[in-house]
Backbone as numpy.savetxt, mean C-alpha at the origin, in Angstrom:
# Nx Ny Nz CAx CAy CAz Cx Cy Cz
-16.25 -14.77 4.27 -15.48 -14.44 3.07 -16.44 -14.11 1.94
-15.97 -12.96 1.30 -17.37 -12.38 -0.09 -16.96 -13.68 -1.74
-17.91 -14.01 -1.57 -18.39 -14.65 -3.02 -17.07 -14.37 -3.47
-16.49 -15.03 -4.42 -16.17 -14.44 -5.83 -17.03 -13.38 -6.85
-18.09 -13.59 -6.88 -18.71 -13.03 -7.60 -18.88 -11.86 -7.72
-18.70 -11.28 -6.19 -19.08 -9.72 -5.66 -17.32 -9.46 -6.53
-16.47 -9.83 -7.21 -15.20 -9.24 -7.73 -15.44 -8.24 -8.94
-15.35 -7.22 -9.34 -15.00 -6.97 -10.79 -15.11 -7.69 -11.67
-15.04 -8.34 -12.82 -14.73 -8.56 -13.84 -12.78 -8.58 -13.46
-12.50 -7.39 -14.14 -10.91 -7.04 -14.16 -10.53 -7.25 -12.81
-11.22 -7.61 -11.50 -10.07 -8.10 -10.62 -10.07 -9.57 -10.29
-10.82 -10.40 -10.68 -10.70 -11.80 -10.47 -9.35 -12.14 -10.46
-9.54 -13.70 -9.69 -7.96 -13.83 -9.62 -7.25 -14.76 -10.48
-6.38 -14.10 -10.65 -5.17 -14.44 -12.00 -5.42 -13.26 -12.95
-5.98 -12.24 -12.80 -6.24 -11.28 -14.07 -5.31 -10.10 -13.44
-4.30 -10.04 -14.04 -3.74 -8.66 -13.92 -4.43 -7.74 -14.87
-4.35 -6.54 -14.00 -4.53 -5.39 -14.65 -3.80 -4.11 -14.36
-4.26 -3.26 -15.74 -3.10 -2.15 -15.79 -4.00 -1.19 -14.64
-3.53 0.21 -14.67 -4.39 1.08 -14.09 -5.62 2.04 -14.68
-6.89 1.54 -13.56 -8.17 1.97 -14.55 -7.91 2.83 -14.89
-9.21 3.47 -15.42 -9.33 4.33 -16.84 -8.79 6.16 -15.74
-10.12 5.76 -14.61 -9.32 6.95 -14.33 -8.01 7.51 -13.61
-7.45 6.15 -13.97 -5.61 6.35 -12.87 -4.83 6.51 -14.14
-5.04 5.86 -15.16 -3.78 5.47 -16.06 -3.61 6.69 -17.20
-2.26 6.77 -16.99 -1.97 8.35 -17.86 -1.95 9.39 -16.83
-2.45 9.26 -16.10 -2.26 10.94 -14.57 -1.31 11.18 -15.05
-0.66 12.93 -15.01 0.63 12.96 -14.90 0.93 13.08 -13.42
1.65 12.38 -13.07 2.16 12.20 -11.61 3.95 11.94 -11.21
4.51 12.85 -11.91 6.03 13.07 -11.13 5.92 13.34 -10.12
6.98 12.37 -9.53 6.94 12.47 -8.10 8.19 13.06 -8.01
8.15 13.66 -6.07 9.20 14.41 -5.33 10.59 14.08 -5.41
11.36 14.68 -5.13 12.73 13.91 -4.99 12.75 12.92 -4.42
13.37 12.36 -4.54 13.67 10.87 -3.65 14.70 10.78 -2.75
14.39 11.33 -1.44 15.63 11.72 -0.78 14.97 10.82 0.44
15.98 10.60 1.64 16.07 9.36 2.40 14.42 9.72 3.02
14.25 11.10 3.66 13.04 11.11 4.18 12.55 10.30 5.48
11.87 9.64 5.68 11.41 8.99 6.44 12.29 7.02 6.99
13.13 7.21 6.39 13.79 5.79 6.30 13.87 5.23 8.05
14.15 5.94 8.81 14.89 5.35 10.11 13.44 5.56 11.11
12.06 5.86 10.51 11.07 6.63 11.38 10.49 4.88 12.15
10.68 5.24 13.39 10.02 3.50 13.95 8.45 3.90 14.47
7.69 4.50 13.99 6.46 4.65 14.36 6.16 5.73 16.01
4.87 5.36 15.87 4.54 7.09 16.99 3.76 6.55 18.42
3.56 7.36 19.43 2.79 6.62 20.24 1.27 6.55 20.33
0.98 7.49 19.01 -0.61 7.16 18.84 -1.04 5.79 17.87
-0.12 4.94 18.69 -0.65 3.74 17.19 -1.75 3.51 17.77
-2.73 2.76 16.34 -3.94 2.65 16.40 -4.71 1.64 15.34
-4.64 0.44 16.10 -5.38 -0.30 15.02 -5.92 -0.36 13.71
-6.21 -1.03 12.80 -6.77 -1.26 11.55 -8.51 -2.09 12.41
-8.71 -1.85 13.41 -9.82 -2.36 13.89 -10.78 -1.32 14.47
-9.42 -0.47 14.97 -10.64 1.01 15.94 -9.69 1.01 17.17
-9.56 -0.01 17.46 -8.25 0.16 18.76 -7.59 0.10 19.24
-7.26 1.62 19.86 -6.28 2.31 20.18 -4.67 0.94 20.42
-3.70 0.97 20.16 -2.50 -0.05 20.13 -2.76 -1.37 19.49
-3.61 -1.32 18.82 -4.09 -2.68 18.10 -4.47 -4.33 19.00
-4.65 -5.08 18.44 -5.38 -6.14 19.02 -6.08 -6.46 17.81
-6.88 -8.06 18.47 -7.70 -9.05 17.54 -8.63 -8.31 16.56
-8.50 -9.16 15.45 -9.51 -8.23 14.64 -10.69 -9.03 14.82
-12.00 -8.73 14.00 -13.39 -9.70 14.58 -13.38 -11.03 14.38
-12.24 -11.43 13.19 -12.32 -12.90 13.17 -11.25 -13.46 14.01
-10.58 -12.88 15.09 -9.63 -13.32 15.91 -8.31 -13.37 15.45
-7.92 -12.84 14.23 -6.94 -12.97 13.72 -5.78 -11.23 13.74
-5.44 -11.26 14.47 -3.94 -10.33 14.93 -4.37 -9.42 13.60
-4.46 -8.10 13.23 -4.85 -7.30 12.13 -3.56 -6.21 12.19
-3.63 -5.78 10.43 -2.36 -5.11 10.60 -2.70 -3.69 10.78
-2.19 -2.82 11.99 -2.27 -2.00 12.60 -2.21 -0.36 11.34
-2.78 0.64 12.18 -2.34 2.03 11.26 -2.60 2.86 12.36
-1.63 3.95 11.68 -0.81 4.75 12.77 -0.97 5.52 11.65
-1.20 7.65 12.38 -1.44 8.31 11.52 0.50 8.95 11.22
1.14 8.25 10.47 3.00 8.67 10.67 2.84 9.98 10.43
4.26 10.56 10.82 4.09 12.13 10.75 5.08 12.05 9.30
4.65 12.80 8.51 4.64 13.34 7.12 6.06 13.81 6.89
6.96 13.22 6.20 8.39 13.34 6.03 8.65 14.57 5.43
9.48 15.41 5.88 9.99 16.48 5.16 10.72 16.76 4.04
10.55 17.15 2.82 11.41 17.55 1.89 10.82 16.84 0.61
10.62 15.19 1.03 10.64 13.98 -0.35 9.19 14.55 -0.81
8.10 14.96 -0.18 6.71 14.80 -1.21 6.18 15.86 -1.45
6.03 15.55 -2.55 5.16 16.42 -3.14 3.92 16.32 -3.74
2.85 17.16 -4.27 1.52 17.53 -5.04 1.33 16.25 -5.65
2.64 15.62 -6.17 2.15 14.71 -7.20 1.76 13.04 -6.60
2.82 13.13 -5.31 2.67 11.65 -4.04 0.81 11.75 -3.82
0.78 13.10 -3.58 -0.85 12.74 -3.25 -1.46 13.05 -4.13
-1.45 13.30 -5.27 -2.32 12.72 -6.39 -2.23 10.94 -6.74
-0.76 10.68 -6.47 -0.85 9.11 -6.96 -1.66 8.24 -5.33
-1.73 8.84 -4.28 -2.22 8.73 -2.62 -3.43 8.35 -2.95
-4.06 9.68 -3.55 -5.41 10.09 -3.81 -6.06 8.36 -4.99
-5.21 8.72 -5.75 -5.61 7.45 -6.66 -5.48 5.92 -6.09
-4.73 5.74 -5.14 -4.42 4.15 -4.25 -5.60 4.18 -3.28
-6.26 5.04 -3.09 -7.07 5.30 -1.86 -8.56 5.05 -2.71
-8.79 5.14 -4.06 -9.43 4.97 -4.61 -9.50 3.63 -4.97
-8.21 2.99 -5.29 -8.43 1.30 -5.48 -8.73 0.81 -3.68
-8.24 1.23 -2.45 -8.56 0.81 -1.56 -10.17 0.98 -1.05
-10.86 1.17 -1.86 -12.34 1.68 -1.03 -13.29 0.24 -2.18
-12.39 -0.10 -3.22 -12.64 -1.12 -4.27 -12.79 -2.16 -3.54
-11.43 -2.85 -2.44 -11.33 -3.93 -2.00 -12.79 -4.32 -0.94
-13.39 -3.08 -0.43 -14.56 -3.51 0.23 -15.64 -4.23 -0.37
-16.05 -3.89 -1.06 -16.69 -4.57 -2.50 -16.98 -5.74 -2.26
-15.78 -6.81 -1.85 -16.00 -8.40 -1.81 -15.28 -8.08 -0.36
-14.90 -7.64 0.32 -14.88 -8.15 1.83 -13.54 -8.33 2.23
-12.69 -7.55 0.98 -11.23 -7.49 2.16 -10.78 -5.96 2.42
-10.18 -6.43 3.22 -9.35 -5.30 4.09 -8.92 -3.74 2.84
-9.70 -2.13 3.41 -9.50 -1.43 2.14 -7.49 -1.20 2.17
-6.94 -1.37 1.57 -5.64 -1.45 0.85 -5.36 -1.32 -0.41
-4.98 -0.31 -0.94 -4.81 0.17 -2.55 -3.18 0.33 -2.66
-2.95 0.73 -3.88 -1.94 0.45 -4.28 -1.45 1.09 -5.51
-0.63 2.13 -5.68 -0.41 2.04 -6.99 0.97 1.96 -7.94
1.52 1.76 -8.85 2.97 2.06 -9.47 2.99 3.06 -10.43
3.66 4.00 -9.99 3.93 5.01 -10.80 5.60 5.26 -12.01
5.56 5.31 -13.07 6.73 5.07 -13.61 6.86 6.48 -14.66
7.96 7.10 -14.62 7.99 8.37 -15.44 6.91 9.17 -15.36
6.86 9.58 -14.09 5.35 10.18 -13.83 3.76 9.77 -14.22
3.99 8.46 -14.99 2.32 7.49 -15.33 2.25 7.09 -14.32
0.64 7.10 -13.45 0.12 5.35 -13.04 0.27 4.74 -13.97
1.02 3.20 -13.70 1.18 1.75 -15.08 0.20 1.26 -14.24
0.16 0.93 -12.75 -0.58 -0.41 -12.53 -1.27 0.35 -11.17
-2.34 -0.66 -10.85 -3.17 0.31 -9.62 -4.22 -0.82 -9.05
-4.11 -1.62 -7.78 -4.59 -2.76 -7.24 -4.83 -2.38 -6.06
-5.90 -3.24 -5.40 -6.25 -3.54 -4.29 -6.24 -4.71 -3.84
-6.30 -4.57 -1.87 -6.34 -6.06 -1.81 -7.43 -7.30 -2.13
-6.67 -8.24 -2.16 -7.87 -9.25 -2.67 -7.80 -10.53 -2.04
-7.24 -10.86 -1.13 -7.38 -12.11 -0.22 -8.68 -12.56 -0.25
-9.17 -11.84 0.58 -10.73 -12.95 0.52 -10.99 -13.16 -0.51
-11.12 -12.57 -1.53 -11.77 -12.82 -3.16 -11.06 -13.41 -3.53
-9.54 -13.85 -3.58 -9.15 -14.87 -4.40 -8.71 -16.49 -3.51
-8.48 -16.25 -2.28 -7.94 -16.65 -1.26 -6.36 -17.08 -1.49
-5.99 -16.17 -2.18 -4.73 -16.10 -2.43 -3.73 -15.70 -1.14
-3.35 -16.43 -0.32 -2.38 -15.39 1.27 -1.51 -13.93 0.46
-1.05 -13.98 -0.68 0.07 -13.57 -1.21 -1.10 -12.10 -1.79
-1.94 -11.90 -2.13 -2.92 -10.97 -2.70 -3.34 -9.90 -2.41
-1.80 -9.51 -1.77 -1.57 -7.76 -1.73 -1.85 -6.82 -2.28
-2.42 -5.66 -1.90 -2.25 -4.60 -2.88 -1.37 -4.49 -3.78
-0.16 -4.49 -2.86 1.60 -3.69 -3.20 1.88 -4.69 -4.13
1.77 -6.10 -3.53 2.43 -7.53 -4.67 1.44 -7.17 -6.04
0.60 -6.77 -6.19 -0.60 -7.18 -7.20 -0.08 -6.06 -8.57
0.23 -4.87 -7.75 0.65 -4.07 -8.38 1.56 -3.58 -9.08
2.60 -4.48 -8.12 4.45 -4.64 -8.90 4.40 -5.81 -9.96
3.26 -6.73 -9.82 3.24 -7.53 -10.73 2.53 -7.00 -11.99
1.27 -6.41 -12.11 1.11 -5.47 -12.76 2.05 -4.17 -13.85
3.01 -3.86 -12.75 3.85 -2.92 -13.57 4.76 -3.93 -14.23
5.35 -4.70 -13.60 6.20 -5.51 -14.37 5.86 -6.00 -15.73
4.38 -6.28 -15.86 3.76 -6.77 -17.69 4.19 -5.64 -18.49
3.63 -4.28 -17.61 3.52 -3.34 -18.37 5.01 -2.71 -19.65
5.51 -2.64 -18.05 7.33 -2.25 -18.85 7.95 -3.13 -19.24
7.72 -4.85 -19.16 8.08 -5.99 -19.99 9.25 -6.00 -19.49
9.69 -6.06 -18.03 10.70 -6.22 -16.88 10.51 -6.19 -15.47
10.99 -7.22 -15.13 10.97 -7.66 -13.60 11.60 -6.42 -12.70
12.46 -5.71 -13.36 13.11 -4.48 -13.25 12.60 -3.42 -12.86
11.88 -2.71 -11.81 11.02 -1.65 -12.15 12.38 -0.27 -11.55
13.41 -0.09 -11.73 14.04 1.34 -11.67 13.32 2.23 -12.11
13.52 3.20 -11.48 13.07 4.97 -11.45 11.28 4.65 -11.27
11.08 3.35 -10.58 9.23 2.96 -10.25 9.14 3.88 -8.80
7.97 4.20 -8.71 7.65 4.12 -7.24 6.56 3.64 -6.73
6.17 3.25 -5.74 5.33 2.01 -5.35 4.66 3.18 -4.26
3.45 3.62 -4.50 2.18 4.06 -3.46 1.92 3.18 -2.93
1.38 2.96 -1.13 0.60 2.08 -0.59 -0.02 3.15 0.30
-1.59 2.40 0.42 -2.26 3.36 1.53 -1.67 2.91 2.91
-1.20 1.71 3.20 -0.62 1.52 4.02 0.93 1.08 3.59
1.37 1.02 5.22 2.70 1.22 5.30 2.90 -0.93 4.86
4.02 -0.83 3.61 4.28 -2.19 3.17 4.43 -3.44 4.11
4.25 -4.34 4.66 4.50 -5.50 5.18 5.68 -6.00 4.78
6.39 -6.88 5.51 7.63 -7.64 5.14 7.45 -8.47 3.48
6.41 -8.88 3.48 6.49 -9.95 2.51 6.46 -8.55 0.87
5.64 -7.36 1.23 5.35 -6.44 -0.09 6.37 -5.48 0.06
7.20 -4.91 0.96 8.43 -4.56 1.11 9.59 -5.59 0.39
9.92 -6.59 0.66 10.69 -7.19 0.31 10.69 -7.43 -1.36
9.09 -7.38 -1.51 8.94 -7.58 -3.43 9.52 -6.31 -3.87
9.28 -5.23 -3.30 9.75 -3.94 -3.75 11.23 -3.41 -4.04
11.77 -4.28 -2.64 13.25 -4.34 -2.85 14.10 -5.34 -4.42
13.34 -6.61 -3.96 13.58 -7.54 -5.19 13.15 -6.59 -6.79
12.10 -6.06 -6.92 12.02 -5.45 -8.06 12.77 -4.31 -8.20
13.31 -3.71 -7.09 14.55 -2.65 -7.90 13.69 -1.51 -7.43
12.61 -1.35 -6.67 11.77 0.35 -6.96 12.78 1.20 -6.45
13.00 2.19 -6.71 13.27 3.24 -6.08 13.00 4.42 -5.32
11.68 4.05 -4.71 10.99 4.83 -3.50 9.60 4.44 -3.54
9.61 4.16 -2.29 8.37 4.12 -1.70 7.43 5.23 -0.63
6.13 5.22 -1.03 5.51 6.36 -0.55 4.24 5.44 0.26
4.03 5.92 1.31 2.70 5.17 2.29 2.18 6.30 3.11
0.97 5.41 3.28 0.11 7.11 4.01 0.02 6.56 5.42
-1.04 5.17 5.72 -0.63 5.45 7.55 -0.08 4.00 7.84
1.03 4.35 8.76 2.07 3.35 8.93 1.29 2.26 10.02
2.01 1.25 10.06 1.68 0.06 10.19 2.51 -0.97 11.32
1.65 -0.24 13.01 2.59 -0.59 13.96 2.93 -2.12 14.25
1.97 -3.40 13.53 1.73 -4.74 13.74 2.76 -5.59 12.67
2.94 -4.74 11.38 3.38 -5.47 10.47 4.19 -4.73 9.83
4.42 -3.30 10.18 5.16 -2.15 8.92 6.25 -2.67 8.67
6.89 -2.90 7.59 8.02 -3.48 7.42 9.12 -1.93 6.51
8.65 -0.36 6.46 9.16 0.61 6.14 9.52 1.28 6.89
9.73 1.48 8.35 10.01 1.90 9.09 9.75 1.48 10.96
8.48 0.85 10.54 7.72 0.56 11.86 8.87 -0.76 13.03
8.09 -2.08 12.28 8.46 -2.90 12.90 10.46 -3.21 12.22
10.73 -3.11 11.22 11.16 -3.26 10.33 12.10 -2.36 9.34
13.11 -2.26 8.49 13.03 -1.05 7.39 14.03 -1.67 6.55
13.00 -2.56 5.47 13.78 -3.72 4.36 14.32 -2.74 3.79
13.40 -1.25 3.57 14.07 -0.53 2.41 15.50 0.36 2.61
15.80 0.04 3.75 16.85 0.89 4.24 17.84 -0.35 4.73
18.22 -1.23 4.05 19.00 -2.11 5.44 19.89 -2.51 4.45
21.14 -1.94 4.67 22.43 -2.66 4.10 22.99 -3.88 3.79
22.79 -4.45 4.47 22.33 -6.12 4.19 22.34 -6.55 2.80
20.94 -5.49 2.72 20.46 -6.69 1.24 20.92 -5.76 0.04
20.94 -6.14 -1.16 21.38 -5.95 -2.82 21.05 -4.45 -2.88
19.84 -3.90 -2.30 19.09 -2.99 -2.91 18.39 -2.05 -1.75
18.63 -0.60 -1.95 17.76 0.36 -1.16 17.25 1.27 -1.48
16.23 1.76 -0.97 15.68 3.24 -1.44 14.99 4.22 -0.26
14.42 5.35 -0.73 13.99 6.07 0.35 12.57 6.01 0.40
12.12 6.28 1.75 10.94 5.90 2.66 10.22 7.14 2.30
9.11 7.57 1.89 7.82 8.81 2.20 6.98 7.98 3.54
6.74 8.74 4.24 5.81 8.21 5.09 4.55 9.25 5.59
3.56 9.07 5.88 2.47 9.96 6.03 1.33 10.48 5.15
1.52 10.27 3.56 0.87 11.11 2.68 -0.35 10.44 3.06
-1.48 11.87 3.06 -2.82 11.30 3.64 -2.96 9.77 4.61
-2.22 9.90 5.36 -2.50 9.54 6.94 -3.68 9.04 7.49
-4.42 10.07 7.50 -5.63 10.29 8.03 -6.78 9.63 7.36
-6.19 9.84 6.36 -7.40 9.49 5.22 -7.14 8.00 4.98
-6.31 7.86 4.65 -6.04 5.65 5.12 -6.72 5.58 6.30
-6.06 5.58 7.62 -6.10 5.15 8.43 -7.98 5.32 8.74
-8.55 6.27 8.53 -10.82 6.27 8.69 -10.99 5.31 8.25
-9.95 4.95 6.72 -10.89 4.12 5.85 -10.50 2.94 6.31
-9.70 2.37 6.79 -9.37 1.05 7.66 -10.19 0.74 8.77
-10.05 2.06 9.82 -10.86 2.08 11.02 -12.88 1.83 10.45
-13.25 2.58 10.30 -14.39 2.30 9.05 -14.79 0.87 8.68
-14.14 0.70 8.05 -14.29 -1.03 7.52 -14.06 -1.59 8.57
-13.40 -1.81 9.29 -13.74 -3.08 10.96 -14.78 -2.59 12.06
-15.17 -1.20 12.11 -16.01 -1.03 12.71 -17.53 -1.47 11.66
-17.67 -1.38 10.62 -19.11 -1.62 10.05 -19.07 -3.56 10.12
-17.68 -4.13 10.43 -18.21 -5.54 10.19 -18.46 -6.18 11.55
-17.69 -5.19 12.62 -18.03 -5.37 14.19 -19.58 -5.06 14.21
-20.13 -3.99 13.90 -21.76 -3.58 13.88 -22.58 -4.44 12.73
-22.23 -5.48 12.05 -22.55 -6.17 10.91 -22.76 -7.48 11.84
């Protein structure tokens, strides 16, 4: 596990923050928000967050959450999903830094990045120290409501049950992920909180934006700590 020390300044834990200097203010309207990808249960090239192929143990023996390159939903995204992609992929290359898993994150509201996180488990040893959670908590200071309507929530990966479910509880109204997540996806994969009648609240799924480009930078990071 990396020091504390190897953290930021602005990401230690308990410090929310808004989105850095170069996320916050983007103009970034996003696509329509149409169902898109909601019912997609993943592909048969899944492929670890480790390097391999259908996933398995990660180096510390612990079950790792999988990425899959999803195929890219028709209609919902646009120029602006992968500019806010582009910018989550930038907090995910942060989380290496101190030694967790790369996972970025960002909230976009009236076309602003408000908030823009990575993961931080090892650095805080927080279980709960999601990208996605770090970031809805984040937007929430910002707009001074637990409420985030007309938000949308970037993840380089596809949300987990526990950061899916915050998303639902906060009200977003679409979610966008780049490579889905055959071990834990809780947006389509294993799962689809955001689509399930059931509960209070739904919205529509993007799935795929830069794919490829998550999924190296995952594969990447477990291969340099396997050769480490």
């Amino acid at each position: 596990m990396a020091e504390h020390a190897d953290v930021p300044p602005e990401t230690g834990p308990g410090a929310p923050r808004q989105a850095t200097a170069a996320h916050a203010g983007a103009p970034l309207e996003t696509g329509p928000g149409t169902p898109g990808s909601a019912g997609w249960t993943g592909g048969p090239q899944a492929r670890s967050d480790t390097g391999a192929p259908g996933g398995g143990p990660g180096p510390d023996g612990e079950m790792p959450r999988g990425a899959v390159s999803a195929p890219p939903t028709a209609g919902g995204v646009g120029a602006a999903d992968v500019r806010a992609m582009q910018a989550a992929l930038d907090e995910a290359r942060r989380a290496v830094g101190h030694g967790d898993v790369p996972v970025g994150a960002v909230v976009v509201v009236d076309g602003q990045v408000v908030a823009a996180r990575h993961n931080e488990r090892e650095a805080t040893g927080d279980p709960t120290a999601h990208a996605e959670l770090l970031a809805l908590r984040d937007a929430a200071a910002v707009v001074g409501s637990w409420r985030l309507t007309g938000a949308t929530l970037v993840a380089t990966l596809e949300p987990c049950p526990m950061c899916a479910g915050a998303a639902v509880a906060a009200r977003v109204s679409r979610v966008v992920f780049g490579a889905a997540d055959p071990k834990a996806g809780a947006c389509g994969s294993l799962y689809n909180l955001c689509a399930d009648p059931r509960l209070n609240h739904e919205m529509p799924v993007e799935a795929g934006v830069l794919a490829e480009e998550a999924t190296e930078l995952l594969v990447g990071f477990f291969a340099d700590r396997r050769s480490g």
